[in-house]
GUSEMI-177057 format. One record per residue: x, y, z of N, C-alpha, C, O in turn. Coordinates in steps of 0.02 Angstrom, whole numbers, padded with zeros to 5 digits, always signed. Example, Ala and Ser with C-alpha at 12.3 -4.5 7.8 and 13.67 -1.06 7.14 Angstrom:
# residues 2
+00660-00284+00390+00615-00225+00390+00660-00165+00390+00712-00166+00423/+00642-00112+00354+00684-00053+00357+00645+00002+00394+00670+00057+00402/
# end
This chain:
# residues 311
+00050-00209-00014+00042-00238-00081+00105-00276-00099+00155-00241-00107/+00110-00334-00106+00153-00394-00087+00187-00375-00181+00152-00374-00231/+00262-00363-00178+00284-00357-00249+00253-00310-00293+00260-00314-00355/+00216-00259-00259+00205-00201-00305+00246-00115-00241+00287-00072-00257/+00220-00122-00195+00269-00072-00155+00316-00071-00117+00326-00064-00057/+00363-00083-00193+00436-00086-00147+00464-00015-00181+00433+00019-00222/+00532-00001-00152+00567+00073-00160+00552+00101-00243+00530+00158-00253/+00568+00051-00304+00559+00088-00344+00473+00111-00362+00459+00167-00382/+00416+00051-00351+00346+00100-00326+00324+00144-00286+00263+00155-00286/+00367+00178-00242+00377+00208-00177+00399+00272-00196+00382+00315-00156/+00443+00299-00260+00493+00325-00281+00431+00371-00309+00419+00425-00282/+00388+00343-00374+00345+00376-00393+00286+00410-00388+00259+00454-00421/+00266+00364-00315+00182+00383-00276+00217+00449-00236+00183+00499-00224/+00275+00445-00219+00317+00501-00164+00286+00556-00239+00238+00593-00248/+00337+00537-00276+00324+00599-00320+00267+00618-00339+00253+00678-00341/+00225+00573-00355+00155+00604-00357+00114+00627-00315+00054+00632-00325/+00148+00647-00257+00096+00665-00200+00080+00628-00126+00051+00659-00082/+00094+00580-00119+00087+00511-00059+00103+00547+00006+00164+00553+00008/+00076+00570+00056+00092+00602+00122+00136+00537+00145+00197+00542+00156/+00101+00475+00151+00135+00429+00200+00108+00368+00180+00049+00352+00183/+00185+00315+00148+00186+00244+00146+00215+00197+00187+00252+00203+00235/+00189+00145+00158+00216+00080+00164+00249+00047+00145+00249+00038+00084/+00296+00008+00189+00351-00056+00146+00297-00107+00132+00245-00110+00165/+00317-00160+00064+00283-00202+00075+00259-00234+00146+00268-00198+00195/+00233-00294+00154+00220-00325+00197+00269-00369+00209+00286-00396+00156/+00307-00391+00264+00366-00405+00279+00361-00470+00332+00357-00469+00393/+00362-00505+00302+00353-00586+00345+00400-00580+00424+00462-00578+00424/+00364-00579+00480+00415-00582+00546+00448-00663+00546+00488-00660+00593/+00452-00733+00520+00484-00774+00517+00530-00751+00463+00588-00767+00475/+00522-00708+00391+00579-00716+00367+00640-00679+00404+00697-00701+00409/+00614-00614+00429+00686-00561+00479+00705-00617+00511+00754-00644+00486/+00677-00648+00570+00707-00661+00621+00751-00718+00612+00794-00736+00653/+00733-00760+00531+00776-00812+00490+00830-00782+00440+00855-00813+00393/+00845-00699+00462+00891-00674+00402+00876-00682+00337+00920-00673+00294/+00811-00700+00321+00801-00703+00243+00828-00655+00193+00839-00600+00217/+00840-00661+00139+00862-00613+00101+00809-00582+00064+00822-00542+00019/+00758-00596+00077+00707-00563+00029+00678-00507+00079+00665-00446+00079/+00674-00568+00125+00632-00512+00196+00683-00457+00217+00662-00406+00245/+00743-00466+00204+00807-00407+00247+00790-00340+00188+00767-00284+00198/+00809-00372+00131+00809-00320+00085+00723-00268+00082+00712-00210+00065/+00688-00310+00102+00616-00250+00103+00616-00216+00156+00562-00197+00180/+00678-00201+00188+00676-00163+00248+00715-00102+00234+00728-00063+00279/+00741-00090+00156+00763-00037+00144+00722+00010+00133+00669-00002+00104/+00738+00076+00153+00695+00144+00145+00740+00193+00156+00786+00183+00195/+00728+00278+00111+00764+00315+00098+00732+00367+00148+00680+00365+00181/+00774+00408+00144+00765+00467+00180+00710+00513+00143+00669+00546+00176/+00712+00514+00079+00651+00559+00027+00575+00522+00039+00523+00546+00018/+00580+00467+00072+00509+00432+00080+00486+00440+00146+00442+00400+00162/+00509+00491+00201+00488+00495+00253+00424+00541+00246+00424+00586+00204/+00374+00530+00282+00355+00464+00336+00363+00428+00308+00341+00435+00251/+00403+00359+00326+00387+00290+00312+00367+00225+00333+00414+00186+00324/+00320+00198+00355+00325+00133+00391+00343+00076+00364+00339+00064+00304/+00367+00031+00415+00374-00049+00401+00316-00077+00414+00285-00068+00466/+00292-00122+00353+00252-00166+00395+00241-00235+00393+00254-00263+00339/+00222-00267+00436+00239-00336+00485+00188-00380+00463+00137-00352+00445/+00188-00427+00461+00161-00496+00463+00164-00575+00501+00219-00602+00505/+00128-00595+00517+00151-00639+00564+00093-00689+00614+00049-00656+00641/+00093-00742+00621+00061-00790+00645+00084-00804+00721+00044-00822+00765/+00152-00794+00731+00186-00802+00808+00186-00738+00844+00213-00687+00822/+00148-00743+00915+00172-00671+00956+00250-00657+00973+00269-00598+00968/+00288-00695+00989+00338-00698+01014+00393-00660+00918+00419-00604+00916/+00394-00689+00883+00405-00690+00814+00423-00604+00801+00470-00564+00801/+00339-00609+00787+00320-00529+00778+00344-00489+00815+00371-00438+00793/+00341-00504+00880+00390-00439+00930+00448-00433+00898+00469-00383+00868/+00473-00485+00906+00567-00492+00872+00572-00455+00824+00619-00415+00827/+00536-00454+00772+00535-00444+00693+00518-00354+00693+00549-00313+00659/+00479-00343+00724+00475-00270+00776+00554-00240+00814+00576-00184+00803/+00569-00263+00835+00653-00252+00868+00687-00252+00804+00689-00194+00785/+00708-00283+00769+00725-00302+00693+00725-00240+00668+00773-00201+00667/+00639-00226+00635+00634-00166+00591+00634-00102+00617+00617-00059+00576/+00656-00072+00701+00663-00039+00724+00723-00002+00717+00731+00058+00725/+00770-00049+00699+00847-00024+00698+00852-00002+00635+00908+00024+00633/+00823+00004+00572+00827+00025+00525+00802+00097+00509+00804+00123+00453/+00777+00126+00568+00737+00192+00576+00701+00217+00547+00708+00271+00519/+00622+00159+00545+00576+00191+00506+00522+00257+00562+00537+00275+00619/+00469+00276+00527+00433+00338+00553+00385+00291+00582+00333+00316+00603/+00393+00215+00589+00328+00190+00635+00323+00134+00615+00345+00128+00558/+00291+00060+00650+00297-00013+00628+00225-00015+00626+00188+00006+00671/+00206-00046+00563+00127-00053+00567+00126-00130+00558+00177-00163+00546/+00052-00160+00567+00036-00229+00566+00000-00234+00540-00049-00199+00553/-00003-00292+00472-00067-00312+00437-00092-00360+00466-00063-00413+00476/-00160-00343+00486-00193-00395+00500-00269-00391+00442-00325-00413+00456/-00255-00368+00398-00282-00363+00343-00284-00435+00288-00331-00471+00273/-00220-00435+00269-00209-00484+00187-00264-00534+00197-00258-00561+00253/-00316-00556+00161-00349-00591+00150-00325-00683+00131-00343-00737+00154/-00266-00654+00066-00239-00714+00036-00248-00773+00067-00236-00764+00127/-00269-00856+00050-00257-00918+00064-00194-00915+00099-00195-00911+00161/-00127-00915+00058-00064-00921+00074-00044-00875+00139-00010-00904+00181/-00055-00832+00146-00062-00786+00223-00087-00798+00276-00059-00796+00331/-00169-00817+00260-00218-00837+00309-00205-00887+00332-00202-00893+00393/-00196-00926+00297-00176-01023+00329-00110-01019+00375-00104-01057+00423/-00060-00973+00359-00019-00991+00411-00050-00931+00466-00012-00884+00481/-00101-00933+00488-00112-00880+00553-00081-00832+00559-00054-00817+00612/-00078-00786+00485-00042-00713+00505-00100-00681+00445-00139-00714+00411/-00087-00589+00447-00151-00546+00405-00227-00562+00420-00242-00554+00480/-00261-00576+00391-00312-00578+00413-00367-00636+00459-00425-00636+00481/-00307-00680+00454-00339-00731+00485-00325-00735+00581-00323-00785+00616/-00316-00653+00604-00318-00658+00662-00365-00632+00673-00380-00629+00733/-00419-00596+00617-00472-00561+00629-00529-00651+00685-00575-00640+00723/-00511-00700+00674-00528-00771+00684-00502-00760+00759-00478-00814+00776/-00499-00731+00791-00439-00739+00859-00428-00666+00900-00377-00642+00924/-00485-00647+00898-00466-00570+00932-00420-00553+00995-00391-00500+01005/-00421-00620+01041-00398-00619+01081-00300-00622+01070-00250-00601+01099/-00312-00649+01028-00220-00668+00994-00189-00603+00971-00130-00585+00980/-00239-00571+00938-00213-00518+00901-00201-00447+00925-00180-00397+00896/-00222-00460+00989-00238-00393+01054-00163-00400+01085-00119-00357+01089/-00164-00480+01108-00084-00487+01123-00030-00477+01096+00023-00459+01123/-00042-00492+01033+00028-00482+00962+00036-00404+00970+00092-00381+00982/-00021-00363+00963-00005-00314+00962+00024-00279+01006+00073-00242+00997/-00015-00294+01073+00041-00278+01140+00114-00305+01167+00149-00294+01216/+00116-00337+01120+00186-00348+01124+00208-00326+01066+00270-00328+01067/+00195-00311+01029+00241-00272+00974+00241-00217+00980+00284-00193+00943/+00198-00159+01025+00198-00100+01057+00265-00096+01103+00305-00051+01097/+00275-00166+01166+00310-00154+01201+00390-00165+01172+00438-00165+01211/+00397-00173+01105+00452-00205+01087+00491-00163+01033+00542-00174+01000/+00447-00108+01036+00485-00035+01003+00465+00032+01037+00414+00041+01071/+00518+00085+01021+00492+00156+01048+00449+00195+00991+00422+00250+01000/+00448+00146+00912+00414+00204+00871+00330+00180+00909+00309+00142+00952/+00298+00239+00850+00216+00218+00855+00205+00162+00809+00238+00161+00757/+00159+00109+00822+00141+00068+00783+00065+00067+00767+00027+00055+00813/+00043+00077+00713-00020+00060+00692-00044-00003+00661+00000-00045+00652/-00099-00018+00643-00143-00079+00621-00155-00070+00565-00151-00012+00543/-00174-00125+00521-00205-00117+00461-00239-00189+00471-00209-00240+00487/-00327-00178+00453-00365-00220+00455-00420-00211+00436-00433-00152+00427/-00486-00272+00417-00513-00272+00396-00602-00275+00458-00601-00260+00517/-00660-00296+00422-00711-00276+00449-00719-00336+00509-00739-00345+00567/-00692-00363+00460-00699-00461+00525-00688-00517+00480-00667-00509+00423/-00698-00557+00498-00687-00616+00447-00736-00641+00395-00730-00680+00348/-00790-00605+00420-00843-00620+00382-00914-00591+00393-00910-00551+00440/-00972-00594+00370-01037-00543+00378-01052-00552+00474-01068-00507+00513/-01040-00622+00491-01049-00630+00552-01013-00621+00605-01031-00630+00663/-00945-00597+00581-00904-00578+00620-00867-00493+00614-00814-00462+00624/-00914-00488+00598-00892-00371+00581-00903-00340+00657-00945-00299+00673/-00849-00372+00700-00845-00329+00758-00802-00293+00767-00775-00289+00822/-00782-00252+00705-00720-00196+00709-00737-00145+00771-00690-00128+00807/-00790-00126+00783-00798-00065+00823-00753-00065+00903-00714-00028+00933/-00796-00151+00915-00757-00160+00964-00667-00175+00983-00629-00165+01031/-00661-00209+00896-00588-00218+00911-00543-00145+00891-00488-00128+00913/-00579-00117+00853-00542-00015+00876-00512-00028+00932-00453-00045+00939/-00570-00016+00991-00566+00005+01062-00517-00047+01100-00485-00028+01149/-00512-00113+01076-00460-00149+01112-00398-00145+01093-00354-00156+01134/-00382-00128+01025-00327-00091+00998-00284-00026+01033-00225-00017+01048/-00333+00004+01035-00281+00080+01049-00296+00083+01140-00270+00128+01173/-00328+00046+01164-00308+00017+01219-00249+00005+01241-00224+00030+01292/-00218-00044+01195-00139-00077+01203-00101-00007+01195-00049+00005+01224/-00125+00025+01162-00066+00073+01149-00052+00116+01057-00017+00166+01046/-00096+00070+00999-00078+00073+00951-00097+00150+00934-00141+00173+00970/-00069+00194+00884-00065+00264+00879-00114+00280+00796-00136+00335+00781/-00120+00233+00763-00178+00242+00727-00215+00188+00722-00212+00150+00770/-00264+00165+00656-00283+00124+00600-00319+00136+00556-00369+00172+00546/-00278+00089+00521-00337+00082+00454-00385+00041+00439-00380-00015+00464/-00435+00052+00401-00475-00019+00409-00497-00018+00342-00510+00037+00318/-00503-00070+00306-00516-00092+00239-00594-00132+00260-00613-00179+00294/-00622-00078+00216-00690-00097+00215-00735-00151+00194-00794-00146+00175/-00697-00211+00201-00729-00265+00184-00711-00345+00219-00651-00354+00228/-00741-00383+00232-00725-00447+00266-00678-00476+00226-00668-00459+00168/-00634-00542+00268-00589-00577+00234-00613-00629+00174-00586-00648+00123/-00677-00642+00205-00720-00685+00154-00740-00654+00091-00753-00691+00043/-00743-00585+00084-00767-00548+00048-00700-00547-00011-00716-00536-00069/-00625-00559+00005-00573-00535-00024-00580-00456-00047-00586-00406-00011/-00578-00459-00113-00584-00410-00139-00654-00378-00177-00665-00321-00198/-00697-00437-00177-00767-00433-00202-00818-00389-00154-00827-00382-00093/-00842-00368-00209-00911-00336-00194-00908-00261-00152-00852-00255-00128/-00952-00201-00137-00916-00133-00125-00902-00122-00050-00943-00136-00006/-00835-00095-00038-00811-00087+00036-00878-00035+00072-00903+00019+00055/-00892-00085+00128-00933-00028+00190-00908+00035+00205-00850+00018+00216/-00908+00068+00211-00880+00119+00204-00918+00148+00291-00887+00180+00333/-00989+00125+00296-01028+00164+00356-00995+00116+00402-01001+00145+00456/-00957+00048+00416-00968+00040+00478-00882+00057+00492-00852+00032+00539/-00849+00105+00441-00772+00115+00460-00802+00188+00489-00775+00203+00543/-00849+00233+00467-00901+00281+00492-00900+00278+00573-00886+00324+00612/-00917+00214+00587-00935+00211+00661-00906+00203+00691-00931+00213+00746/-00827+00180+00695-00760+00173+00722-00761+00251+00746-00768+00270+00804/-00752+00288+00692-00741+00351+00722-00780+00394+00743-00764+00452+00755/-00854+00361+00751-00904+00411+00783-00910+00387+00847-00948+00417+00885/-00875+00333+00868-00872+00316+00926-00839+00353+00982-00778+00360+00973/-00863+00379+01039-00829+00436+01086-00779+00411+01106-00735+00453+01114/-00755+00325+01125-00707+00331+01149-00646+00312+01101-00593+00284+01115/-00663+00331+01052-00611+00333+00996-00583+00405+00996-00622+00452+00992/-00490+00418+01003-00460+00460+00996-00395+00471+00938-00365+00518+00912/-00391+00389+00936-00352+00408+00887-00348+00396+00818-00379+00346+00799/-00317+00428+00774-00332+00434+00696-00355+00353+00664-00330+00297+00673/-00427+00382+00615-00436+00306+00584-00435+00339+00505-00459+00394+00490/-00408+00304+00471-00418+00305+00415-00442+00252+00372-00426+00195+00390/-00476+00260+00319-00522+00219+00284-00477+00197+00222-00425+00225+00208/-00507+00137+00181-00471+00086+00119-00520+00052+00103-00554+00019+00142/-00530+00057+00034-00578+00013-00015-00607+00051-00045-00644+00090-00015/-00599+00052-00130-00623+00081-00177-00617+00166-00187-00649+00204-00223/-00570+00175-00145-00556+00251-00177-00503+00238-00231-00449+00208-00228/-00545+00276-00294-00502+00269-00372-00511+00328-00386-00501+00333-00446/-00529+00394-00358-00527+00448-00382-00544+00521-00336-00588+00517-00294/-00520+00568-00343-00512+00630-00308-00586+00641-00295-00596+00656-00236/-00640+00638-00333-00713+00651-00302-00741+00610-00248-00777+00630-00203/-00715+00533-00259-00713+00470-00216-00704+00512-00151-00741+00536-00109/-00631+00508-00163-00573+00517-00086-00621+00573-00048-00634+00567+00011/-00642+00620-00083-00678+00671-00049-00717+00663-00005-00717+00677+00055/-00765+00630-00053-00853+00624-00012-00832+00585+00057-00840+00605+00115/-00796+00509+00029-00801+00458+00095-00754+00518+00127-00773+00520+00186/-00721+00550+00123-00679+00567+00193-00727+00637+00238-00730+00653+00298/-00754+00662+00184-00816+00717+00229-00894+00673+00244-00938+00708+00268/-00907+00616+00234-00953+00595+00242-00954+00534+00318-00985+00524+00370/-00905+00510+00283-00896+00450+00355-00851+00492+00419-00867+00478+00477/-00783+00555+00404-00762+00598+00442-00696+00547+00479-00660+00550+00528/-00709+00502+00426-00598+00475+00411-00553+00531+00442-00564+00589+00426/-00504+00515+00484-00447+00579+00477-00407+00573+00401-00366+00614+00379/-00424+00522+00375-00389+00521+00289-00414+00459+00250-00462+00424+00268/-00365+00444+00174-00378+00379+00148-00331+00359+00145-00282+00395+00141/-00326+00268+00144-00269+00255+00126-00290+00232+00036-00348+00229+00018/-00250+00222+00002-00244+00206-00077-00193+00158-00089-00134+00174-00082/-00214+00092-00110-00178+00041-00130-00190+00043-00214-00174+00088-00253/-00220-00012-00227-00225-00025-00298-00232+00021-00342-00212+00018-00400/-00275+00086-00305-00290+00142-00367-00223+00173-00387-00231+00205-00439/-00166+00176-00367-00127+00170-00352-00049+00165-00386+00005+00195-00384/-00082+00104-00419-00036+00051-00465-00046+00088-00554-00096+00101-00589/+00025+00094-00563+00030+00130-00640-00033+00201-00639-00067+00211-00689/-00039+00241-00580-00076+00290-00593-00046+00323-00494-00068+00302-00441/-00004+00365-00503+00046+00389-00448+00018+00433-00447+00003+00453-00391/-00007+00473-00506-00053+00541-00504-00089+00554-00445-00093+00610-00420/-00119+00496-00420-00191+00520-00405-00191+00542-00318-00240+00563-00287/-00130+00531-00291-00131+00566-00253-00113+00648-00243-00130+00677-00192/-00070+00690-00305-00065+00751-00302-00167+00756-00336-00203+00789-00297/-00189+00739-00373-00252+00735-00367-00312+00761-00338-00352+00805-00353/-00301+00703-00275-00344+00705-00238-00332+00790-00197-00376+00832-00186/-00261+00795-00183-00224+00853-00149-00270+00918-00185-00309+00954-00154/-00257+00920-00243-00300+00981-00292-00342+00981-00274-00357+01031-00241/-00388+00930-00281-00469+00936-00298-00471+00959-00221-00488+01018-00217/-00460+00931-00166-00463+00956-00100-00443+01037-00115-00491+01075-00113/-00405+01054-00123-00387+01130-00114-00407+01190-00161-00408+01250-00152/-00418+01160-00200-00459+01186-00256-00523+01189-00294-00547+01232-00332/-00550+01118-00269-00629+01103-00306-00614+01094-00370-00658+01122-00403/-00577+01071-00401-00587+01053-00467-00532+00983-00465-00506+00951-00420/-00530+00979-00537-00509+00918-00551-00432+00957-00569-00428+01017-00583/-00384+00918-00565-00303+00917-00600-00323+00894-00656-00365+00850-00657/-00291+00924-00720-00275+00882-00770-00231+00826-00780-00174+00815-00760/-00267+00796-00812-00253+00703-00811-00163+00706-00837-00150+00745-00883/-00118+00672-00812-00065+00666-00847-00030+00659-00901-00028+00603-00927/+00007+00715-00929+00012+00694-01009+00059+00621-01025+00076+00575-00987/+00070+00633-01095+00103+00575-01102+00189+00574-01104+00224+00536-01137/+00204+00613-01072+00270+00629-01065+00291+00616-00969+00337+00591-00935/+00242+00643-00960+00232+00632-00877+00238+00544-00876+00286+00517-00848/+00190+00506-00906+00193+00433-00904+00226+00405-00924+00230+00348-00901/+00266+00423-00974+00351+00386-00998+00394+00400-00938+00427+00357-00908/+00391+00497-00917+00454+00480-00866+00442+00453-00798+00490+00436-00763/+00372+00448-00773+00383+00398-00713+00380+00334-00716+00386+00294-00670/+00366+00318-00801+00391+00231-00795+00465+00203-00808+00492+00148-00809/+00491+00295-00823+00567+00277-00843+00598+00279-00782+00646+00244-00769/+00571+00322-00739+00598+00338-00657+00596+00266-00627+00645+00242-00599/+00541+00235-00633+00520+00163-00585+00582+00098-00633+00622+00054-00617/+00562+00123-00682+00605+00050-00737+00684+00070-00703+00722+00023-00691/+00702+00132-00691+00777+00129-00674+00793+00123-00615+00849+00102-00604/+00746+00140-00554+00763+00115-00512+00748+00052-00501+00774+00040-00447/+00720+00002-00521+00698-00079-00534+00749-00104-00533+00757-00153-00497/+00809-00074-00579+00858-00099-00616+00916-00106-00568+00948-00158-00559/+00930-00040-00532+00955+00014-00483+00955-00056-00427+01005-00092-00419/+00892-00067-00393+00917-00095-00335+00883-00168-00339+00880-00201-00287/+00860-00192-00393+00855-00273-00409+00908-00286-00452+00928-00344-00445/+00940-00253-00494+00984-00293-00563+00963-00298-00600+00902-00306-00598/+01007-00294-00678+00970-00295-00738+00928-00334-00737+00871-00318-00753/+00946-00410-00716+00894-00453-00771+00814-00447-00714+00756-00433-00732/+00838-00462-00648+00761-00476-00613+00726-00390-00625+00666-00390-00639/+00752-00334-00622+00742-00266-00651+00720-00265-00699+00683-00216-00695/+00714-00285-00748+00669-00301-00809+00616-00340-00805+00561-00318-00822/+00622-00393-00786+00576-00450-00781+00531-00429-00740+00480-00462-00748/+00523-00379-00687+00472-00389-00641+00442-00307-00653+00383-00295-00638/+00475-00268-00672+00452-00211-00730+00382-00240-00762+00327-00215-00751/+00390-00275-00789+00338-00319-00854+00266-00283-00826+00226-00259-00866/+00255-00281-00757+00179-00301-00718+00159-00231-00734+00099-00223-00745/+00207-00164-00739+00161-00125-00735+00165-00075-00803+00141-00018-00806/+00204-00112-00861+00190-00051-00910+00118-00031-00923+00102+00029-00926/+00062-00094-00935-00007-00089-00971-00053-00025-00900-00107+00002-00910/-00027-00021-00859-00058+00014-00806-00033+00071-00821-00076+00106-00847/+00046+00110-00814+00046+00158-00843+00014+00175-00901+00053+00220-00916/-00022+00174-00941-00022+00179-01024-00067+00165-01035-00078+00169-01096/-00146+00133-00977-00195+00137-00975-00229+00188-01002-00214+00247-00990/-00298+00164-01057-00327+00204-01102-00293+00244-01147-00324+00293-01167/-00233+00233-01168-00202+00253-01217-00211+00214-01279-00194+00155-01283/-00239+00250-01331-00255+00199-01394-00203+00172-01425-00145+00193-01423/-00230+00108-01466-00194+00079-01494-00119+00052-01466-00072+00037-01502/-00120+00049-01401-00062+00020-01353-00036-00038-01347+00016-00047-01315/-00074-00095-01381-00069-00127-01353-00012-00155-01387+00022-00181-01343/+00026-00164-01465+00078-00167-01477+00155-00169-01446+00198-00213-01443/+00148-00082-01416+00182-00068-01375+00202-00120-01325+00258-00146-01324/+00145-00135-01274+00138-00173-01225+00168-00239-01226+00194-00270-01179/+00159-00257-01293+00184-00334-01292+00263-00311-01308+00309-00328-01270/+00275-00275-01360+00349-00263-01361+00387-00262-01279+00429-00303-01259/+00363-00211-01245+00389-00212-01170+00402-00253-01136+00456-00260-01108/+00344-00298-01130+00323-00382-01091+00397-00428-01129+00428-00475-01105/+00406-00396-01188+00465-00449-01217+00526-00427-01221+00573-00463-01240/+00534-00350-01198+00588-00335-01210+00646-00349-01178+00642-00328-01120/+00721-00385-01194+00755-00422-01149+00816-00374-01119+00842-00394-01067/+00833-00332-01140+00881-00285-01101+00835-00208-01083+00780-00191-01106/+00880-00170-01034+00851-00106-01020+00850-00040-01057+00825+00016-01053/+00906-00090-01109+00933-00037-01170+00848-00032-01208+00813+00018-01214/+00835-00093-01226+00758-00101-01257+00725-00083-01234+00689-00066-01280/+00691-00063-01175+00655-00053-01150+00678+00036-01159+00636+00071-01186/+00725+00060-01143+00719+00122-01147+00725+00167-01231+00703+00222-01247/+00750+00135-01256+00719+00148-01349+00645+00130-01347+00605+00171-01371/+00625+00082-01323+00521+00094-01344+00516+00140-01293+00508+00194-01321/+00517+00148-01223+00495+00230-01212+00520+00279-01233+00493+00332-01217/+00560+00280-01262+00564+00340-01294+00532+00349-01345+00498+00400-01350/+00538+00292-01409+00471+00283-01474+00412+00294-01451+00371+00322-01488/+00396+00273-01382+00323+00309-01359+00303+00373-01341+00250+00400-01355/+00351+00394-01310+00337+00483-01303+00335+00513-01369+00280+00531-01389/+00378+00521-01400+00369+00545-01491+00321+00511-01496+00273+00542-01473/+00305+00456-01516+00240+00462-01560+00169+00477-01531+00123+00496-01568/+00160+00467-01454+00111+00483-01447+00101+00549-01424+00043+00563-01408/+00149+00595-01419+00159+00657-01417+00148+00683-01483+00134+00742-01481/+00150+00663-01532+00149+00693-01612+00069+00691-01613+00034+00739-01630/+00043+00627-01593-00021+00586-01593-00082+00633-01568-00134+00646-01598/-00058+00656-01499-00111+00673-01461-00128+00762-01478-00179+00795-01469/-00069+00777-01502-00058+00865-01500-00132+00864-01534-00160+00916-01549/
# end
C-alpha cells in the first residue's frame, strides 16, 4: 500500500495484532539509482519482525539487484508485487502488468530467488483479466523457481478494485496436489467473521489484510479472538483510538519531520474516528492543523469529550 505502510502504519497494525508485514512497495530502479525515497522505505525495526521488503519492477536484471540491495538490510524475506493494478505501475512493465507476460515474470522471479539467501514470496493477482485467470497454473510455475509462499488477490488487473474478489479460484490454488507451499488469500476481508469463513472454506494457510486495515489496526487482534474464542472482541474505545493515532502522528513526525509529519498524517484521522458522531468538525480542524503541538491539543479535546460523551 504505496504511502499508507510505512514504519509509523507498521507501528500500530504490530500493535494491534499483525503476525507478518510489509514495507511499502519499493521501486527496484529507485534502490539501484540511490533514490532517497526508495533507500529510506527500506527501514525496518526489530519489533516488526517478521518483516518483508517488497519489490517492484519492470527489468529482470534491475529487480535482482534491488533484491541484493534489500538483502543487506536484514529483512525476514523479499517479496514481489506482481499485483498493483495502478496505470502508473502497469505502463512501466512492473506489478501487475507482468500478469501480461508469464513467461517474464517466471524469470524475474528466478532470478530474484537466485540473488538472495532469504525466502522470497509473490504477491499477485487472478490474471489480467476474465480471459486471462490462469493463476492455477502460474502457482505451479512459481514455487517451481523456488518461491516459499503467495498471495493472491482475488481479482483481475482489469477489475482494479471493483466488483467482489473470487475467492473459489484462490480455493483451487490450494486444492491443487501439487501445491505445497503456503497460499494465502486478499480481497475483501473487513472483518473477523469474514477472515474466518474464507479461511475454513477455501482452506487459505491465512489472510492477508490491506485496506481493512487503514485507521482500524484493531482488526487484526480481532480476527485473533474471534478465532480463539468464537465471539467477537469489543470494538475499540475511544481512548484506544486517540492513542494509536497519537502513537502513528508521533512517529510520522519521529521519522518524516515536523512539517511532511503532519501533512501526510492528514489521510488518516477520518479513518481512525470512523462512525464516531458528530466528527466531522474535529476532522476538518486536524486536516488544518499546522503544528504537532495542534494536533496534539485536539486529541486530547477528543478523548475528554468523547469519553464524557459516550459513558
Amino acid at each position: 500500500m504505496e504511502d499508507v505502510s510505512d514504519p509509523p502504519f507498521r507501528a500500530v497494525c504490530k500493535d494491534g495484532g499483525a503476525d507478518l508485514m510489509y514495507t511499502e512497495f519499493i521501486s527496484s530502479e529507485g534502490l539501484i539509482r540511490h533514490a532517497a525515497k526508495s533507500k529510506q522505505k527500506l527501514d525496518i525495526f526489530e519489533y516488526e519482525r517478521p518483516i518483508g521488503i517488497q519489490l517492484f519492477g519492470g527489468d529482470i536484471g534491475n529487480m535482482a539487484e534491488s533484491a541484493r540491495i534489500a538483502t543487506e538490510v536484514n529483512p525476514d524475506l523479499i517479496d514481489i508485487n506482481y499485483g498493483c493494478p495502478v496505470k502508473a505501475v502497469a505502463c512501466r512493465g512492473a506489478g501487475a502488468a507482468l500478469l501480461q507476460d508469464i513467461p517474464k515474470m517466471v524469470k524475474m522471479t528466478e532470478e530474484v530467488v537466485k540473488a538472495t539467501h532469504l525466502p522470497v514470496t509473490v504477491k499477485t493477482r487472478l490474471g489480467w483479466d476474465d480471459q486471462t485467470k490462469n493463476i492455477v497454473e502460474v502457482a505451479e510455475r512459481l514455487q517451481d523457481i523456488g518461491i516459499q509462499a503467495l498471495t493472491v488477490h482475488g481479482r483481475t488487473r482489469v477489475q482494479m478494485y471493483k466488483g467482489d474478489a473470487d475467492w473459489e479460484l484462490i480455493g483451487k490454488i490450494k486444492e491443487n496436489p501439487r501445491m505445497h507451499i503456503p497460499i494465502f488469500g486478499n480481497g475483501d476481508i473487513d472483518s473477523p467473521e469474514k477472515a474466518i469463513e474464507y479461511k475454513d472454506r477455501f482452506g487459505v494457510d491465512g489472510v492477508m489484510i490491506g485496506r481493512a486495515a487503514i485507521g482500524y489496526p484493531w482488526i487484526f487482534r480481532e480476527i485473533k479472538h474471534y478465532l480463539s474464542a468464537g465471539e467477537k472482541h469489543p470494538a475499540p474505545t475511544i481512548n484506544e483510538r486517540v492513542e494509536a493515532t497519537r502513537k502513528h502522528f508521533q512517529f510520522s513526525i519521529r521519522w518524516k519531520g515536523d512539517k511532511l509529519g503532519v501533512f501526510e498524517m492528514r489521510r488518516h484521522y477520518s479513518n481512525y474516528f470512523k462512525s464516531l458522531p458528530d466528527f466531522k468538525p474535529y476532522r476538518t480542524q486536524l486536516v488544518e492543523a499546522p503544528t504537532a503541538e495542534d494536533v496534539y491539543e485536539l486529541l486530547d479535546e477528543i478523548e475528554e469529550g468523547y469519553s464524557l460523551s459516550l459513558v
